[in-house]
N, C-alpha and C positions, 0 to 999 in steps of 0.2 A: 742445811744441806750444803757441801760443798758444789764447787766448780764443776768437777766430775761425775759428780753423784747423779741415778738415773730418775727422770721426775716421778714423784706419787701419784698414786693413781688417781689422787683430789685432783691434779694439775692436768690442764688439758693442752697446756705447751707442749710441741715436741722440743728434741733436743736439738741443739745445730748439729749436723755431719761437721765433722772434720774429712780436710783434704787429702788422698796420698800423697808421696813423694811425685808419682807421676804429674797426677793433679799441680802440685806446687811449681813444680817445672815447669808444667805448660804457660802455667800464670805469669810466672818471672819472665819466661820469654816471650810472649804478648804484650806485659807492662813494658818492657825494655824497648821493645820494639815502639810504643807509643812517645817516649823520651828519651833525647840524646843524652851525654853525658854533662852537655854543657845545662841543656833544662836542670838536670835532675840537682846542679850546682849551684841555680839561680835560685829554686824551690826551696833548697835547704838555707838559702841566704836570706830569702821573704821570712820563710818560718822562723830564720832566728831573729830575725827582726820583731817578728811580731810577735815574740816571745820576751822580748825584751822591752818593749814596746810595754805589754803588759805587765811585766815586773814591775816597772817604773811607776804604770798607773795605780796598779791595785798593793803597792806596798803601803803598810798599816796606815801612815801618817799623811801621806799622798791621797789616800781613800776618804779618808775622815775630812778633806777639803775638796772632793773633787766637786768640780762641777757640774752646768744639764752642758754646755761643751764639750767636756773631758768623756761625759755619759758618753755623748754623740761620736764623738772621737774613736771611743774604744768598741760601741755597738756597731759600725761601719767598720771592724775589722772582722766581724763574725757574720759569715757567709749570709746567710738562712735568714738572719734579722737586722740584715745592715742598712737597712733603710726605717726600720720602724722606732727608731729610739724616742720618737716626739708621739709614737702609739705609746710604749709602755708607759712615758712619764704620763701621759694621761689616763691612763688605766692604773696606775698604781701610785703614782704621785713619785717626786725624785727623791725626796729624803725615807721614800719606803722603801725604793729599789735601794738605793745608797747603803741603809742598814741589812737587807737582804744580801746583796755580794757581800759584804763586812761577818754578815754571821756564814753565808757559806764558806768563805776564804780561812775565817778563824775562830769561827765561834768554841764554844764549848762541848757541843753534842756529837756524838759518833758520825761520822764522812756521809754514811748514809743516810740519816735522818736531817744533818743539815742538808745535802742532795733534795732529799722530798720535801724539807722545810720551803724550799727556795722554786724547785718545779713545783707545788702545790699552792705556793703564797704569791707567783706573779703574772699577773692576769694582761690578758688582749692581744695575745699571741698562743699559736697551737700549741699543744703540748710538748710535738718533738719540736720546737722550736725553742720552747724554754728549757727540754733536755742538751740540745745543740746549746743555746745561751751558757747553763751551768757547768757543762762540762769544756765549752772550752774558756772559762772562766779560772778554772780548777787550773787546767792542763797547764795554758800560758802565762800565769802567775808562778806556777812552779813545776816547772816541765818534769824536775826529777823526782818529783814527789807524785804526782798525780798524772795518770793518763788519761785520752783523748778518748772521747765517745761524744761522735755524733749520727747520724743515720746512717754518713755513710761509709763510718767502722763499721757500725751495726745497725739495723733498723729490724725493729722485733715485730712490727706488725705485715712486714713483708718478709721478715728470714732472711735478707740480705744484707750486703755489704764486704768489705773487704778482710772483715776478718774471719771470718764461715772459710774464706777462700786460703787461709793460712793455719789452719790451728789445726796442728797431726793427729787427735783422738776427739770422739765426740765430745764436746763440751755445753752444757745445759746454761746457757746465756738468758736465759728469763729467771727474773726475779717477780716475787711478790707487789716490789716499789720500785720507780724511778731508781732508787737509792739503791737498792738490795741488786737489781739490773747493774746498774754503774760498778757494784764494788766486782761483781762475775766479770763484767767483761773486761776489766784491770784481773781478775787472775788468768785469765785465758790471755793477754794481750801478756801477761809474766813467762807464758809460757812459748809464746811466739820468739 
């Protein structure tokens, strides 16, 4: 089923509403109103930093040595699980997790099966945790390639987040899988 397509009647998901123009309006001028020009300046400066930041760590050969530091390093840059990097190593061991990013960043298998490879194979943290984990794993290794989904673009089990508040026709943002979820809300987030 694509992006747009209305769910089947198997499916007990509703669809996200899309925003009007008015809707959109109201939002831009409320966000705006939250942040100067100078924040919104500083923001994109962190982001590129920590875009680059992750380029650095998770390129191929950088990967294949990094460290349980480098882990630590780079899971204290991800909101939601910035403190628990000495959970996962101990819930999944470092050379599990190590090969885990290695097969989501590049492995062989379709975006979304390695996506569900990696939220299904790394344990001791919640699930939208390890969805926030791989997806901004994805993003900030290769920001042009891959887009952002964490709860709070999207979060399916409340219907919220910021992109319900931007995407102009209804858009069916539930998948099947972690994976099948992730690749919908990169078409919806193509369409923003």
């Amino acid at each position: 089923r694509t992006a747009g397509a209305a769910p089947s009647e198997a499916e007990n998901e509703p669809a996200v509403q899309g925003a009007g123009d008015a809707d959109l309006d109201e939002f831009m001028k409320e966000a705006t109103k939250l942040a100067t020009s100078s924040d919104l300046e500083d923001l994109s400066e962190r982001i590129a930093r920590k875009a680059e930041f992750f380029g650095r760590m998770l390129e191929p050969e950088k990967l294949k040595r990094l460290t349980e530091d480098d882990f630590g390093l780079l899971v204290r840059q991800i909101f939601s699980i910035g403190r628990k990097s000495k959970r996962l190593i101990s819930n999944n061991g470092f050379e599990n997790l190590r090969n885990r990013i290695q097969n989501l960043l590049s492995g062989d298998e379709k975006l979304d099966e390695r996506f569900n490879t990696f939220v299904n194979g790394v344990h001791g943290v919640e699930e939208k945790m390890r969805i926030n984990f791989a997806g901004e794993l994805l993003h900030f290794s290769e920001p042009h390639k891959y887009w952002l989904w964490t709860n709070w673009i999207w979060d399916p089990d409340a219907n919220t987040g910021s992109l319900p508040l931007v995407v102009q026709e209804e858009v069916d943002l539930f998948g099947d899988t972690p994976g099948e979820t992730y690749l919908r809300v990169g078409q919806a987030m193509a369409q923003v």
